[in-house]
C-alpha positions as CSV (number, residue, x, y, z in Angstrom):
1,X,111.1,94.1,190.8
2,X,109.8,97.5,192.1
3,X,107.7,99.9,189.6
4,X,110.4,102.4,189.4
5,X,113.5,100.0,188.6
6,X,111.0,97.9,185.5
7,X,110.5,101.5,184.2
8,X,114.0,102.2,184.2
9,X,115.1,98.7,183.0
10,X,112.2,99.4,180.4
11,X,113.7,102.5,178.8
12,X,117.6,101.0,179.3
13,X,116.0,98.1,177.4
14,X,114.5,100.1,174.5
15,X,117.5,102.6,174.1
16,X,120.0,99.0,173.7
17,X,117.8,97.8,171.2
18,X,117.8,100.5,169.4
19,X,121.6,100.8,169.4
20,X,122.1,97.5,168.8
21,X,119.8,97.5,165.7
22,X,121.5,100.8,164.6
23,X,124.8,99.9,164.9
24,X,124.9,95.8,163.9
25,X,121.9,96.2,161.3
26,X,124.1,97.4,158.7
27,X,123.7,100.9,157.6
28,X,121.7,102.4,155.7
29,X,119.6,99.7,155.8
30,X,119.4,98.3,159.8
31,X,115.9,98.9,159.9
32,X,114.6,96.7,157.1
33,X,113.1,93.0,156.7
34,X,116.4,91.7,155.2
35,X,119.5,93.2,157.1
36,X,118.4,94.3,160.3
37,X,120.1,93.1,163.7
38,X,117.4,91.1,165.1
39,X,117.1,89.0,161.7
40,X,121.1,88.3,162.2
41,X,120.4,87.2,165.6
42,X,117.6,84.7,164.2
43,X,119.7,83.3,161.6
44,X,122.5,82.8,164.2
45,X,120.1,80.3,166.3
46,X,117.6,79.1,163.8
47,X,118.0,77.9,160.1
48,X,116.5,80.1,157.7
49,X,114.1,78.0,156.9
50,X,112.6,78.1,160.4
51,X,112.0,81.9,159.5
52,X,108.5,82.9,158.6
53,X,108.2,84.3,155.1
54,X,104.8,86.7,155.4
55,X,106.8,89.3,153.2
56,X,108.9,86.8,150.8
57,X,111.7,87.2,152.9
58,X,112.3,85.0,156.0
59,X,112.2,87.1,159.0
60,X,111.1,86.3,162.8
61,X,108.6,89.3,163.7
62,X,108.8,88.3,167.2
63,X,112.0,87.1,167.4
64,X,114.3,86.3,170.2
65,X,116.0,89.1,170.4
66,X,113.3,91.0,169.4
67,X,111.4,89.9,172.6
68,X,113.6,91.9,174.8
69,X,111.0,95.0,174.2
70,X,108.8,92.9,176.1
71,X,110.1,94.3,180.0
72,X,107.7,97.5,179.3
73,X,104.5,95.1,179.4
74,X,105.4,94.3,182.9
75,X,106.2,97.6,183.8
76,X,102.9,98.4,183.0
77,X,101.0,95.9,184.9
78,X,102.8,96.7,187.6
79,X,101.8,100.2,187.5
80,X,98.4,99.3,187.0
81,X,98.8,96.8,190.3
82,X,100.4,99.9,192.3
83,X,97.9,102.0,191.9
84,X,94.7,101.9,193.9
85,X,92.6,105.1,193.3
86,X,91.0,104.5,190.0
87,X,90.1,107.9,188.8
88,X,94.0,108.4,189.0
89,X,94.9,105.5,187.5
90,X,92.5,106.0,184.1
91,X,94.4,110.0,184.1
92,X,97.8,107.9,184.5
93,X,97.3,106.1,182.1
94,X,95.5,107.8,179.2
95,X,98.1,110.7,179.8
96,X,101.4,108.4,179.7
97,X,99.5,106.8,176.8
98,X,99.2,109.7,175.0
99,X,103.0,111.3,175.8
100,X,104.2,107.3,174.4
101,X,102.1,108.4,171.1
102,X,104.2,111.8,170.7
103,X,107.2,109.8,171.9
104,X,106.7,107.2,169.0
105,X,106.1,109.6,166.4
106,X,109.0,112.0,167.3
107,X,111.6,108.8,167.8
108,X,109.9,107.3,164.2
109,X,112.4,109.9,162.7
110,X,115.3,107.8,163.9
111,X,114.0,104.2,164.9
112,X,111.0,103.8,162.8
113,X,107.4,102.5,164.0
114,X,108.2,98.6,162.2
115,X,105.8,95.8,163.7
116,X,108.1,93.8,161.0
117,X,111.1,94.1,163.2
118,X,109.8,95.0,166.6
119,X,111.4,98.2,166.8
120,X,111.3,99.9,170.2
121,X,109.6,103.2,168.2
122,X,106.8,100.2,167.6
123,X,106.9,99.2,171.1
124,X,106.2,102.0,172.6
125,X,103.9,103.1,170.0
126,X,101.4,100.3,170.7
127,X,101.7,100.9,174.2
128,X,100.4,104.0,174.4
129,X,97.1,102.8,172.4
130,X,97.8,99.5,175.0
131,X,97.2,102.2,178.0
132,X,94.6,104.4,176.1
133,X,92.4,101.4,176.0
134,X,93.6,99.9,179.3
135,X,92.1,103.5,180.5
136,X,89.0,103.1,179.0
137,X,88.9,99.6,179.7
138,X,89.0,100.7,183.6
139,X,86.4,103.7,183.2
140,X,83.9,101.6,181.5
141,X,84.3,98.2,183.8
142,X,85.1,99.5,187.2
143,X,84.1,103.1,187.4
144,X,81.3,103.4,185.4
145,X,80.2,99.7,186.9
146,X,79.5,98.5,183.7
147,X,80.3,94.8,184.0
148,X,77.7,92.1,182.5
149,X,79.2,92.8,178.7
150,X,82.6,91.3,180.3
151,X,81.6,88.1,181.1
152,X,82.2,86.2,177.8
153,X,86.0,87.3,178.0
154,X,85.9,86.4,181.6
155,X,84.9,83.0,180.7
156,X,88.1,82.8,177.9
157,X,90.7,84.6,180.3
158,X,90.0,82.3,182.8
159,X,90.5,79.2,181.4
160,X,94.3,78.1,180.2
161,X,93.0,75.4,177.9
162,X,91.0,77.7,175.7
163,X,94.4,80.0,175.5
164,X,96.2,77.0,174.9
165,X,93.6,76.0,172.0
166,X,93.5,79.6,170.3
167,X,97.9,79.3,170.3
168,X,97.8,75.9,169.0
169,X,94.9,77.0,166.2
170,X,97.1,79.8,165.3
171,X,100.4,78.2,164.6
């Protein structure tokens, strides 16, 4: 998929969500732990006891349909791919970073910023710290040159059995 059509499928994606969760959550409440749209889709596939229960109410955080948010990481990396001058790229992204932290903020108003529920107001929230740091991230490492400090995550990100150790220690 081209840059352009994963950042439109990225904003389609976030404004369905959003609709959906407004308009199948049940109102007033379609943004909280216990009647929201996402939750409904959960307890349609999964028993409720299958549900996590951080908050004493079962609820899937990162839920199936919850997951559909997720098209906006890849639009990202492929900007980041796309891109080869790097001065440009940190601008790109610290700027669109910092217009997705208005963005978030001005949208909270109608979709909150939930992690609970992955709303799309949280989604796009996080990204713009995501790209903030991914900014930084390239400064430091590949303008600035500063590259011996990376090495221990190098090792970690490397190797598929550690990530696979760190999931399975987590569950």
């Amino acid at each position: 998929m081209k840059l352009k059509s994963a950042l439109w499928l990225s904003g389609i994606i976030l404004f369905l969500y959003w609709s959906v969760m407004w308009h199948f959550g049940g109102y007033p409440h379609a943004f909280n732990l216990q009647r929201n749209a996402a939750l409904k889709f959960a307890l349609f596939i999964f028993p409720e006891e299958n549900l996590w229960r951080g908050f004493g109410v079962p609820f899937d955080p990162e839920g199936l349909f919850s997951t559909l948010n997720i098209i906006a990481g890849y639009a990202i990396g492929k900007l980041i791919q796309s891109n080869n001058n790097q001065t440009g790229k940190v601008l790109y992204l610290s700027g669109i970073g910092v217009l997705f932290l208005i963005a978030a903020q001005i949208w909270d108003a109608y979709f909150p910023v939930n992690k609970g529920i992955w709303t799309s107001g949280f989604v796009i929230y996080s990204t713009g710290w995501e790209l903030i740091i991914l900014g930084v991230l390239i400064l430091i490492i590949e303008i600035a040159g500063f590259k011996k400090w990376i090495c221990f995550f190098e090792a970690f990100g490397k190797n598929p059995s550690f990530s696979g150790w760190i999931r399975i220690r987590s569950i």
